[in-house]
C-alpha positions as CSV (number, residue, x, y, z in Angstrom):
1,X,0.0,0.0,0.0
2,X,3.0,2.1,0.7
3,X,4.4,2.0,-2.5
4,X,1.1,2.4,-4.4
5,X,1.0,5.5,-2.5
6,X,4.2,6.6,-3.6
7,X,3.1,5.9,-6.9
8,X,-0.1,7.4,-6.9
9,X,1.6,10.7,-5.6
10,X,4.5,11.0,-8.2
11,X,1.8,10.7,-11.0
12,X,-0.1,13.5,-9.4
13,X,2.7,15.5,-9.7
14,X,4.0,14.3,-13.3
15,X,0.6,14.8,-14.7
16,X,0.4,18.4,-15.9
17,X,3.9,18.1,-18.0
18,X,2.2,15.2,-19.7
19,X,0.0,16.8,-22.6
20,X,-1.4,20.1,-23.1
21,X,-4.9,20.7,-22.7
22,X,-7.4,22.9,-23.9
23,X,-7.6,24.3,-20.5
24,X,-3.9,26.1,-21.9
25,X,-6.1,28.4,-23.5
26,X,-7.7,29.3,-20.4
27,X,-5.9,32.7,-18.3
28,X,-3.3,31.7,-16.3
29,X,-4.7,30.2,-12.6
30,X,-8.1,29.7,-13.2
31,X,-10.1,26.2,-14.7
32,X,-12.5,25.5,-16.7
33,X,-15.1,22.9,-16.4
34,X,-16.2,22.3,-20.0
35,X,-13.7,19.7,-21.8
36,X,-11.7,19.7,-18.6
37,X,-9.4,16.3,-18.4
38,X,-8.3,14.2,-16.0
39,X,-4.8,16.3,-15.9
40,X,-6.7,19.8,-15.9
41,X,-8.8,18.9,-12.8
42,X,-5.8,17.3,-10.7
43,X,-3.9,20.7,-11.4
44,X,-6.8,21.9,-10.4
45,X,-6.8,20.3,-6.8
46,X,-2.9,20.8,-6.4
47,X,-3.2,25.0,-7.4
48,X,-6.2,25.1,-4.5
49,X,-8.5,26.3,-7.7
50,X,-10.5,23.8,-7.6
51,X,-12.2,21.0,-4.9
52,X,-13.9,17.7,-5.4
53,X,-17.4,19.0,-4.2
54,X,-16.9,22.1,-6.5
55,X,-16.5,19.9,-9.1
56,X,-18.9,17.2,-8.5
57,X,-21.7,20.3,-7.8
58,X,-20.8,21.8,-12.0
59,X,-21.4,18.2,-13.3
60,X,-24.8,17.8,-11.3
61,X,-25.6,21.4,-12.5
62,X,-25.3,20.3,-16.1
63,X,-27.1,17.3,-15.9
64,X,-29.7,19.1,-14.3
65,X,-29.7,21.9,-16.8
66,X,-29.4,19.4,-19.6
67,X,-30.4,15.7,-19.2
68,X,-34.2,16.7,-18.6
69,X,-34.3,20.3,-19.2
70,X,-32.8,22.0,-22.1
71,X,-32.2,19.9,-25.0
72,X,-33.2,17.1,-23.1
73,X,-30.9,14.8,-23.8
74,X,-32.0,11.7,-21.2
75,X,-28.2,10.2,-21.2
76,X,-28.6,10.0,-17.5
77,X,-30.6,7.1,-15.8
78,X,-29.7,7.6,-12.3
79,X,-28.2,9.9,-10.5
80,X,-25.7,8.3,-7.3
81,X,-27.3,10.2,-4.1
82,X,-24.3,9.7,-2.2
83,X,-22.0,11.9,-4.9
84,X,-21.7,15.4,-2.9
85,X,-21.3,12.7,0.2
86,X,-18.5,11.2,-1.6
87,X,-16.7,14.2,-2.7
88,X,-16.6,15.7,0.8
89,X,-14.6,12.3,1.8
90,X,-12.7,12.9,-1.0
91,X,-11.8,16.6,-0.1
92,X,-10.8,15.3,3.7
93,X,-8.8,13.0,2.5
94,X,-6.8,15.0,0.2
95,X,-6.2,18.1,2.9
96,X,-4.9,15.5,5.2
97,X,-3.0,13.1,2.9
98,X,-2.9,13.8,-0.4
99,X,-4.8,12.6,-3.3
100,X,-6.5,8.6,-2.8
101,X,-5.2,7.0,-5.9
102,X,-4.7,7.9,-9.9
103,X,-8.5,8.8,-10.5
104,X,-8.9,11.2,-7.5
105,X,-12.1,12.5,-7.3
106,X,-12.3,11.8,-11.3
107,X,-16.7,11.8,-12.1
108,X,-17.0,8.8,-14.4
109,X,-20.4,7.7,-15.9
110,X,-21.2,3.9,-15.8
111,X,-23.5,2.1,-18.5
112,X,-26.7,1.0,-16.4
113,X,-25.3,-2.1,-17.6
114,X,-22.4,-2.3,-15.1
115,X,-23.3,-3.5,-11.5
116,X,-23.4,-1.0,-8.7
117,X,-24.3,-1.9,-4.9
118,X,-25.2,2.0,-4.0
119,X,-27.7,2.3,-7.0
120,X,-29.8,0.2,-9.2
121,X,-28.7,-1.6,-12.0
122,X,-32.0,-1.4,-14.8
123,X,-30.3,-3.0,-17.8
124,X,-32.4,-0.4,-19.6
125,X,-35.4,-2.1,-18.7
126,X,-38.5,-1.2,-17.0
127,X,-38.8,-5.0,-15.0
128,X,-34.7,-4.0,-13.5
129,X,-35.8,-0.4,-12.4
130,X,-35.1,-1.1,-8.9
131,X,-33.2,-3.8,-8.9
132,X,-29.9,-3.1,-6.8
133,X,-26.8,-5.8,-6.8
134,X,-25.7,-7.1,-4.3
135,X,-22.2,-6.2,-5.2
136,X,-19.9,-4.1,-7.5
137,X,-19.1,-4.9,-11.1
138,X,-15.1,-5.8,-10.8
139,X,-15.0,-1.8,-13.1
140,X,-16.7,0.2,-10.3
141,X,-14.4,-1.6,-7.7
142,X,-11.1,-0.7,-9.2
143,X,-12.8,2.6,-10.3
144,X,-13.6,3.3,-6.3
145,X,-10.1,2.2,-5.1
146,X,-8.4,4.7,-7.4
147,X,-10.2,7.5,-6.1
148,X,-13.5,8.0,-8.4
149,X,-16.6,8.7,-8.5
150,X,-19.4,6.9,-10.0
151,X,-21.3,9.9,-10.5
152,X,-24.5,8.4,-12.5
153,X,-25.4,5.4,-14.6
154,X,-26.6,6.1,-18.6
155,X,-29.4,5.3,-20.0
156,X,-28.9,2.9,-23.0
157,X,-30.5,0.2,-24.9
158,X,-32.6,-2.5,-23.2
159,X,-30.8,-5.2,-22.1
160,X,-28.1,-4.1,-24.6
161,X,-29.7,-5.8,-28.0
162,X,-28.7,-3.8,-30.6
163,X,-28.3,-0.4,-32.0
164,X,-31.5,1.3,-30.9
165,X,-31.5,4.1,-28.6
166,X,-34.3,3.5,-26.8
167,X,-35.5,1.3,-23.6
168,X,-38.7,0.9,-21.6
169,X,-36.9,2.5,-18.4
170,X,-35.8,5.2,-20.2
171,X,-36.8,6.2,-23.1
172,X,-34.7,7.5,-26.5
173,X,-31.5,8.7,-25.7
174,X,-30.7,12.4,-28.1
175,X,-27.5,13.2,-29.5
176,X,-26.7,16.9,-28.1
177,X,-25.0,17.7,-31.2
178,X,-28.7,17.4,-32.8
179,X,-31.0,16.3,-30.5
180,X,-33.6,15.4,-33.3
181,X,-31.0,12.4,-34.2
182,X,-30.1,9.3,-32.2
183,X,-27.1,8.6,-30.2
184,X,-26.2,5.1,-31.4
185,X,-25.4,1.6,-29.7
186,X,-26.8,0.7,-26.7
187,X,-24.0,2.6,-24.9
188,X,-25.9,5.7,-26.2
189,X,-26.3,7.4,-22.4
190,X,-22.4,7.3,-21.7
191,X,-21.6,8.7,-25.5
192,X,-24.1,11.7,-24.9
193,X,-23.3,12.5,-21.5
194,X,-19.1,12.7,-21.8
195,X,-20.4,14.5,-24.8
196,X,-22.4,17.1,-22.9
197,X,-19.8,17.3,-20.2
198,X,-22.3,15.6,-17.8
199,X,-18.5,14.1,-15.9
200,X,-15.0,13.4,-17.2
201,X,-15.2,10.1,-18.6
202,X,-17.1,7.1,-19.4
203,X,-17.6,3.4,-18.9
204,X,-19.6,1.8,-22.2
205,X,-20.0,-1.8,-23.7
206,X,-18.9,-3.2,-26.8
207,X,-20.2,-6.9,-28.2
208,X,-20.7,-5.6,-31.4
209,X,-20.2,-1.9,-31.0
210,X,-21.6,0.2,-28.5
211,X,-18.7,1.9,-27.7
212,X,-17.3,3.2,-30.9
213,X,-20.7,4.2,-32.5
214,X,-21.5,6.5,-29.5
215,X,-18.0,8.2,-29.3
216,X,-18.1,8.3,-32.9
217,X,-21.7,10.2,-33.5
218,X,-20.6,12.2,-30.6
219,X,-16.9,13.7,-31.6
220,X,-15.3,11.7,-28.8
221,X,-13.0,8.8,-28.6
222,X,-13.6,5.2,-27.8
223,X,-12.1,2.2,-27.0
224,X,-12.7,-1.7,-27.7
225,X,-10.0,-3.5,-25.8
226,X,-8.6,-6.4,-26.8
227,X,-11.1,-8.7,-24.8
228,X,-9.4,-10.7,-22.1
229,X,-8.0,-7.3,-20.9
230,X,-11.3,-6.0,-19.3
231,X,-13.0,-8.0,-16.5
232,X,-16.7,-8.0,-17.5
233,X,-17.3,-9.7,-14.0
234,X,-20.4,-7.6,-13.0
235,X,-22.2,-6.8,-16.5
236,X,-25.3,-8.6,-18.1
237,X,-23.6,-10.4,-20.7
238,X,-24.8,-10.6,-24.4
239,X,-22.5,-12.9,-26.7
240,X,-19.1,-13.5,-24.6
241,X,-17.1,-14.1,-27.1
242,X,-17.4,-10.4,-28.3
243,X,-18.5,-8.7,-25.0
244,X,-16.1,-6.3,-23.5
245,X,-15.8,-3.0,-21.3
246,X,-14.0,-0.2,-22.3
247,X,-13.8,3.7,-21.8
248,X,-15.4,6.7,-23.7
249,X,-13.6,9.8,-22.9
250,X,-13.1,13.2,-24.6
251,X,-9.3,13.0,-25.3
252,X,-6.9,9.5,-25.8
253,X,-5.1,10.6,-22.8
254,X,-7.6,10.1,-20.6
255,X,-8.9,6.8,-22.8
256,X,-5.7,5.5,-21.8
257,X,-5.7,6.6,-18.3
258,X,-9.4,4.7,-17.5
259,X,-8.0,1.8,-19.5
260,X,-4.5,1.7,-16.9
261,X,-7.4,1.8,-14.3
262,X,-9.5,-1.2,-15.0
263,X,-7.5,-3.7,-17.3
264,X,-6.0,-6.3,-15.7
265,X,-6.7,-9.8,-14.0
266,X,-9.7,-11.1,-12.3
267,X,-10.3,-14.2,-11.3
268,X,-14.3,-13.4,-11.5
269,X,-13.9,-13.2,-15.4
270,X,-11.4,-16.3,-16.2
271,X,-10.8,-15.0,-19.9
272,X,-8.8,-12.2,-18.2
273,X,-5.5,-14.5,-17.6
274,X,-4.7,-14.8,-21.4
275,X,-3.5,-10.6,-20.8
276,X,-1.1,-11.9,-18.3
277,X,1.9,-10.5,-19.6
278,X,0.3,-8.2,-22.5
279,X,-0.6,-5.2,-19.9
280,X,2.3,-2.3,-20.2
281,X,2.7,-0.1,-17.0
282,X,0.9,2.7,-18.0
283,X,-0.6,3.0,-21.9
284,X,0.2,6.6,-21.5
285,X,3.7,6.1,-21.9
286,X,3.0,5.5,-26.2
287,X,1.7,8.7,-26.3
288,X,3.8,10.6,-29.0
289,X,2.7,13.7,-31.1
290,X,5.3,12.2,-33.5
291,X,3.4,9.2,-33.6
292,X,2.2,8.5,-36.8
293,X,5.8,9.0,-38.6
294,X,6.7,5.8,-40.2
295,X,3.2,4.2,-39.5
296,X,2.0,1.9,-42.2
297,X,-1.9,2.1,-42.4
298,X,-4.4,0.4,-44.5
299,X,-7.7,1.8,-45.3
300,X,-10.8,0.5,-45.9
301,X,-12.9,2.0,-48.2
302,X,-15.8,-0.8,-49.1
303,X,-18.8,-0.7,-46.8
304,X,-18.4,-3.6,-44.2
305,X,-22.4,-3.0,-43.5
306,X,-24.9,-4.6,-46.4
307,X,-27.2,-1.7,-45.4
308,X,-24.6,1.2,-46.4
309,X,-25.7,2.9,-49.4
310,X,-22.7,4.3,-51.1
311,X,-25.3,6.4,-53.7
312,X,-26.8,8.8,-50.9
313,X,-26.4,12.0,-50.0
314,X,-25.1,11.0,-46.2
315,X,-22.8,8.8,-47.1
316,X,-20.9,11.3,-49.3
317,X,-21.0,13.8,-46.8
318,X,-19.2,11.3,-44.6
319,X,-17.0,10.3,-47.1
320,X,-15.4,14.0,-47.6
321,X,-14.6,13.8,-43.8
322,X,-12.9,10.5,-44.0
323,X,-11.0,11.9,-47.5
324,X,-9.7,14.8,-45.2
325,X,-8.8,12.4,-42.4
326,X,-7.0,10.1,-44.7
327,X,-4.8,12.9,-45.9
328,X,-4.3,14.4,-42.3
329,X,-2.7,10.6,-41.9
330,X,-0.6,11.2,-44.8
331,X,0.6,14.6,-44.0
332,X,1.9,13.4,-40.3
333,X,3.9,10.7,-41.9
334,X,2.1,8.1,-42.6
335,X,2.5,5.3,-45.2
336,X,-0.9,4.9,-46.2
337,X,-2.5,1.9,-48.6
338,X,-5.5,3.3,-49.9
339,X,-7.3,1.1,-50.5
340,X,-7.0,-2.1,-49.3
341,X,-9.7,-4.6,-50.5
342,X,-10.8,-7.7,-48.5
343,X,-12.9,-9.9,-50.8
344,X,-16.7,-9.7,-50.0
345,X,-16.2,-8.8,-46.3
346,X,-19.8,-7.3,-45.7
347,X,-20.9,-10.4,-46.6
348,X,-18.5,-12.0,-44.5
349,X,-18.4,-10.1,-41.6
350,X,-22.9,-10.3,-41.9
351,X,-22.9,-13.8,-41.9
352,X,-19.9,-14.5,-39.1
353,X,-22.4,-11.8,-36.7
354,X,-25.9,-13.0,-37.6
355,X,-25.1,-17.1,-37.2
356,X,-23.9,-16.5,-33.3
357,X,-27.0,-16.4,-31.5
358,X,-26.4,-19.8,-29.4
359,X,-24.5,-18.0,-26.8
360,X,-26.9,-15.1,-25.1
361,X,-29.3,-17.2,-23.2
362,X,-27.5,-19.3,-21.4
363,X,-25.3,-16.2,-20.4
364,X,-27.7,-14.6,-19.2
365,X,-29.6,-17.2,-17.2
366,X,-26.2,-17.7,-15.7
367,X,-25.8,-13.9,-14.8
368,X,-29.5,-13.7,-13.4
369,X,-28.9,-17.2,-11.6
370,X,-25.9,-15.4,-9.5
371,X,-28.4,-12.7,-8.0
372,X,-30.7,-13.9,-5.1
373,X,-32.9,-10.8,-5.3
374,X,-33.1,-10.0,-9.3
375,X,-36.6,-10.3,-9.8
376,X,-36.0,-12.5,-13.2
377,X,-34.2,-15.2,-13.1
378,X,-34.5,-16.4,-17.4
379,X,-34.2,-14.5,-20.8
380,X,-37.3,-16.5,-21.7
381,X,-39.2,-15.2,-18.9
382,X,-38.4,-11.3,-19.2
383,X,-39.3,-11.3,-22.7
384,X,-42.7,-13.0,-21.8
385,X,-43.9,-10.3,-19.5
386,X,-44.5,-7.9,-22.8
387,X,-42.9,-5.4,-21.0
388,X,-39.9,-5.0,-23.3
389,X,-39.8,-2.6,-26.0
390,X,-40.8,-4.7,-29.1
391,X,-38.6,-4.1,-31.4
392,X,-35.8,-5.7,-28.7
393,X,-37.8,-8.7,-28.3
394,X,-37.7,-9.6,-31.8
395,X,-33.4,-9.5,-31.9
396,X,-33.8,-11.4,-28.3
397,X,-36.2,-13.8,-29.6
398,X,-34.1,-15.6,-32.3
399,X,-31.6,-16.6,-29.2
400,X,-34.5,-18.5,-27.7
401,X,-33.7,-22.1,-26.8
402,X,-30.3,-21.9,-28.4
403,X,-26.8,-23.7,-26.8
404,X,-22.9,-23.6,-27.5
405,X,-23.6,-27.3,-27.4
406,X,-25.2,-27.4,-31.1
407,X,-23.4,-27.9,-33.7
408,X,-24.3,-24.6,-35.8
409,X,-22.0,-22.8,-32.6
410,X,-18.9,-24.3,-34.5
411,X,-19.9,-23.5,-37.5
412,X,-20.2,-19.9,-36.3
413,X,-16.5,-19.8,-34.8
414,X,-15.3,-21.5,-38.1
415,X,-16.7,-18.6,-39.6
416,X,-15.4,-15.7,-37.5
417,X,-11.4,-17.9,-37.7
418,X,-11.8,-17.9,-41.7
419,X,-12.5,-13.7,-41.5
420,X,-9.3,-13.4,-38.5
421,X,-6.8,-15.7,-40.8
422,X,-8.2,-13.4,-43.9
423,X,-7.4,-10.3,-42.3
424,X,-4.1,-11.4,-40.8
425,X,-2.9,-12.3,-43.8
426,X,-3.9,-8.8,-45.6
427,X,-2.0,-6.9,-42.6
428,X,0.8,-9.1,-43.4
429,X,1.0,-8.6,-47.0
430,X,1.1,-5.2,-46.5
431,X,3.3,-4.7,-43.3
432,X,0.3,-3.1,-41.8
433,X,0.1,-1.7,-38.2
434,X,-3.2,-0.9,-38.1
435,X,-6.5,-0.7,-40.6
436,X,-8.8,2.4,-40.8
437,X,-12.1,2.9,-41.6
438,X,-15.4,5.1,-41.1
439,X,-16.8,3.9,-37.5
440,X,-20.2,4.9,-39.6
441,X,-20.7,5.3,-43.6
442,X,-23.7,7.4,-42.3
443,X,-24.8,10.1,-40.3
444,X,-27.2,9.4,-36.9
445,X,-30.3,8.8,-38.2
446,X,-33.5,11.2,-37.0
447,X,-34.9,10.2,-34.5
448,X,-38.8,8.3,-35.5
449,X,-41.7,8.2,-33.4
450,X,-42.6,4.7,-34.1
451,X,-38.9,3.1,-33.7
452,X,-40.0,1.7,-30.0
453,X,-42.7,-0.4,-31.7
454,X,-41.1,-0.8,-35.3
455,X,-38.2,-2.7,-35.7
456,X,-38.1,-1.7,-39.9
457,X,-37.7,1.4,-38.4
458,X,-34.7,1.0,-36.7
459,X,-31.9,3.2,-38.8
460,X,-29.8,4.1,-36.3
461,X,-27.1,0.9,-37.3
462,X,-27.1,2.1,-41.2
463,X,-23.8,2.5,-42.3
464,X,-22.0,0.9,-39.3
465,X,-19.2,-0.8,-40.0
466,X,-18.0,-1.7,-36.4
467,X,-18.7,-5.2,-36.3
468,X,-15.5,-6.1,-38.3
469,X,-13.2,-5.6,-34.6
470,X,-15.5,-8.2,-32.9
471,X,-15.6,-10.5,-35.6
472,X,-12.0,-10.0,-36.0
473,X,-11.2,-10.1,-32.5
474,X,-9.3,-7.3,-32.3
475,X,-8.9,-4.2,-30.7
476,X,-10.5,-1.1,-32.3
477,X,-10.2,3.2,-31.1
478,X,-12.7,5.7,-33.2
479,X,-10.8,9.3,-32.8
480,X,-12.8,12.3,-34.0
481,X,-12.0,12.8,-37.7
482,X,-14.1,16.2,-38.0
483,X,-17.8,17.3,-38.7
484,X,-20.1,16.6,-41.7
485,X,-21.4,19.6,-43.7
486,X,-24.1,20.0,-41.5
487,X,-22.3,19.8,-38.1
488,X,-22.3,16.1,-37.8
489,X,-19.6,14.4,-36.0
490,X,-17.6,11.5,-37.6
491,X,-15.6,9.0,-36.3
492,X,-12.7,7.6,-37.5
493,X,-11.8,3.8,-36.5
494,X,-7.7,2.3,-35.9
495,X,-8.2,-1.1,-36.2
496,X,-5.1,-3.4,-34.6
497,X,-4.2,-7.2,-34.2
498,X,-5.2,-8.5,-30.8
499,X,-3.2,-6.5,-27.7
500,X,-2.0,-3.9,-29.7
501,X,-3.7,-0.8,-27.9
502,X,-0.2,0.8,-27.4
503,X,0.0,1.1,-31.0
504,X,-3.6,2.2,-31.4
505,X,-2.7,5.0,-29.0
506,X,0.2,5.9,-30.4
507,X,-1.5,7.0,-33.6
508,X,-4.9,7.6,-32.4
509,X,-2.7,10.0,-30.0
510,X,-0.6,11.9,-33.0
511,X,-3.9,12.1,-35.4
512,X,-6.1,14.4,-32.2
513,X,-2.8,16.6,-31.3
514,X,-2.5,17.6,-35.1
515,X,-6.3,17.5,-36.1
516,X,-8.3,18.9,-32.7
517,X,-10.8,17.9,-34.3
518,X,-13.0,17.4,-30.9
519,X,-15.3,20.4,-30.5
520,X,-18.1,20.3,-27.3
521,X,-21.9,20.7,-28.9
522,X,-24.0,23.9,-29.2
523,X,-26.6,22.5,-26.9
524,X,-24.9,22.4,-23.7
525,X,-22.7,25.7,-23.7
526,X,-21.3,27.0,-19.9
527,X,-23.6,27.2,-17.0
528,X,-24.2,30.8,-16.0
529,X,-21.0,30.9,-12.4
530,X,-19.9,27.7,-13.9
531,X,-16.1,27.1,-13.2
């Protein structure tokens, strides 16, 4: 404990030397809340500007002002009473000791996914409204011990099944930057509230997504980690194979700084021991504004989604975004193949995602099984109650009295190894360190009134190519690439082979310092006294 003291203490004081931050532009000795990072707000606490229960009072401010007010953005589903609470402990313990780990008195949003004992857990769903655990996802826990707090759980998609914004305990889920339009993934709540500045950083979910589409609609930046890095002890599973935990946040510093937090071994999550060995000692240290010199980069420019249309309007705004991104890459020193062709991968990647659906109900009978007081114990019997938005229960119905132990579930991996060994060899061929691609071929879809009951009307997946990392495997970071011609943010996705989120960083890292392409939205300017 000593020496993780020690430790703790000389990255306080290393941290402002680290990377500028828009808080530079700021006069000398004062903060600012709005796009403030982890960094800004520890030099914050060590100048005396600035105290934990300052801080935590500006974010509830904004989500008051915002989440249900304002544009109305309903990214937040709970809000954790105990937060001023907290940051008072948080305050005494820094004027007596110092600062109580790396993420001192850092506000990070959790998915209403993610387990906490303090505050329910609703999986977006009506039937979980007040359902609290018993425990702490293995996330919060390690979140807690280094000093943060939870300040709210997002909204998102019920029970996580698909792309649709929208959940019978919460309702659609706006994107600030145009709150007519959706917010994408499941992990929607956690994309729009780091968006809107609602707290420093996030905690989403990825099986086949839900990380990268809401940092990418949102002008943030996202990570899918490599999976056995991220215990996903604690979380309401949906495929395992392809379910992980991973951070939203507004910069890659502070990506990489939640990821040094919560990767890692856990016994509660067996797959984590195959990243024995693959975890560096901080991801921060492959953070290089020179980063992308030397870099060899592939890009793909085929539609990995079978519903992109390459003919319309919104994809060729996105397109010019992804043409200027392509040549920022080039003009910080990249070695760029553009483009490199994979033979019929939408059709691939399709058919590798749609023939897995053996492995969601016996997860999550087995996750409902471990909770005494969850007041469903089966998939089959939630979906019976006619409670769940409709257009979830027809993706959660074809998973219905499916097992691992038919033979089709071989047939699926077969499927995903042929696409790996494919994609392997390509990056081979072409000495590639990463891939790169639109996160989305279109813009967020508007928002209809109908999509709740409609699943036709689900749009808000058109254009998505982020299934290819799952399928794959491999790691994936969506960086801001800039806005669409109408204000529209893009993402732009660094694909890598499995474990290779120091290189991701690295040029994820060197792209934002010589694009700064992240700008906050319109709809949720300053507070009026706001620090």
């Amino acid at each position: 404990m000593r020496y993780l003291r020690v430790v703790t203490l000389l990255l306080f004081a290393m941290c402002p030397a680290a990377a500028p931050s828009a808080q530079a532009q700021a006069p000398p000795g004062t903060f600012r809340l709005l796009e403030a990072t982890i960094d800004d707000i520890h030099a914050a606490f060590r100048a005396n500007r600035l105290t934990c229960r300052t801080l935590v009072d500006a974010y509830l401010r904004r989500i008051e002002a915002y989440d249900q007010a304002g544009p109305r953005l309903n990214a937040v589903q709970t809000i954790n009473a105990r937060a001023r609470q907290e940051a008072d402990r948080l305050d005494a313990a820094f004027r007596a000791s110092g600062p109580t780990g790396p993420f001192h008195c850092i506000p990070v949003l959790v998915k209403d996914q993610v387990e906490t004992i303090d505050m329910p857990t609703s999986y977006g769903s009506i039937l979980f409204k007040d359902f609290v655990p018993q425990r702490d996802a293995t996330v919060v826990a390690k979140l807690r011990r280094a000093g943060a707090i939870i300040i709210a759980k997002t909204t998102m998609g019920e029970y996580a099944a698909g792309y649709l914004s929208t959940a019978s305990a919460g309702g659609p889920i706006r994107n600030p930057y145009d709150p007519r339009r959706n917010a994408s993934g499941s992990s929607s709540g956690s994309g729009a509230g780091v968006a809107a500045n609602f707290a420093t950083v996030a905690i989403a979910e990825d099986t086949g997504g839900s990380i990268r589409g809401p940092a990418a609609v949102h002008s943030l930046v996202g990570l899918r980690p490599t999976v056995p890095l991220v215990s996903r002890h604690g979380m309401m599973p949906a495929k395992p194979t392809t379910d992980t935990l991973g951070p939203i946040a507004r910069t890659v510093r502070d990506t990489a700084m939640l990821l040094d937090v919560i990767a890692g071994y856990d016994p509660k999550d067996p797959v984590t021991a195959q990243a024995v060995g693959q975890i560096p000692n901080t991801y921060t240290a492959f953070l290089a504004a020179d980063g992308l010199k030397g870099a060899r980069v592939g890009v793909i420019r085929q539609p990995i989604d079978t519903k992109t249309d390459p003919s319309s309007e919104d994809y060729r705004k996105v397109k010019t975004v992804i043409d200027r991104a392509v040549a920022e890459l080039k003009a910080r020193g990249a070695d760029v193949v553009d483009p490199i062709a994979i033979p019929d991968l939408a059709l691939r990647v399709a058919r590798a995602w749609d023939v897995n659906v053996f492995e969601t109900e016996p997860a999550i009978n087995r996750y409902l099984a471990e909770h005494p007081n969850a007041p469903f114990k089966t998939l089959r019997d939630i979906l019976l109650t006619g409670k769940v938005v409709p257009s979830r229960v027809r993706v959660l119905m074809g998973n219905i009295g499916r097992s691992p132990e038919e033979a089709g579930y071989l047939q699926a991996l077969r499927i995903n190894d042929e696409i790996r060994q494919q994609v392997f060899s390509a990056m081979a061929e072409h000495r590639l360190d990463a891939l790169v691609h639109a996160t989305y071929d279109h813009q967020p879809a508007v928002i209809g009134p109908n999509e709740m009951t409609d699943p036709r009307l689900d749009t808000t997946g058109q254009g998505s190519n982020r299934r290819l990392a799952p399928v794959l495997g491999f790691p994936a970071l969506t960086v801001p690439a800039g806005f669409t011609s109408d204000g529209m943010p893009v993402g732009l996705e660094l694909v890598g082979r499995p474990y290779a989120e120091p290189t991701l960083f690295r040029l994820g890292f060197a792209f934002e310092q010589a694009t700064d392409h992240r700008k906050p939205p319109s709809t949720t300017p300053a507070l009026p006294g706001e620090p």
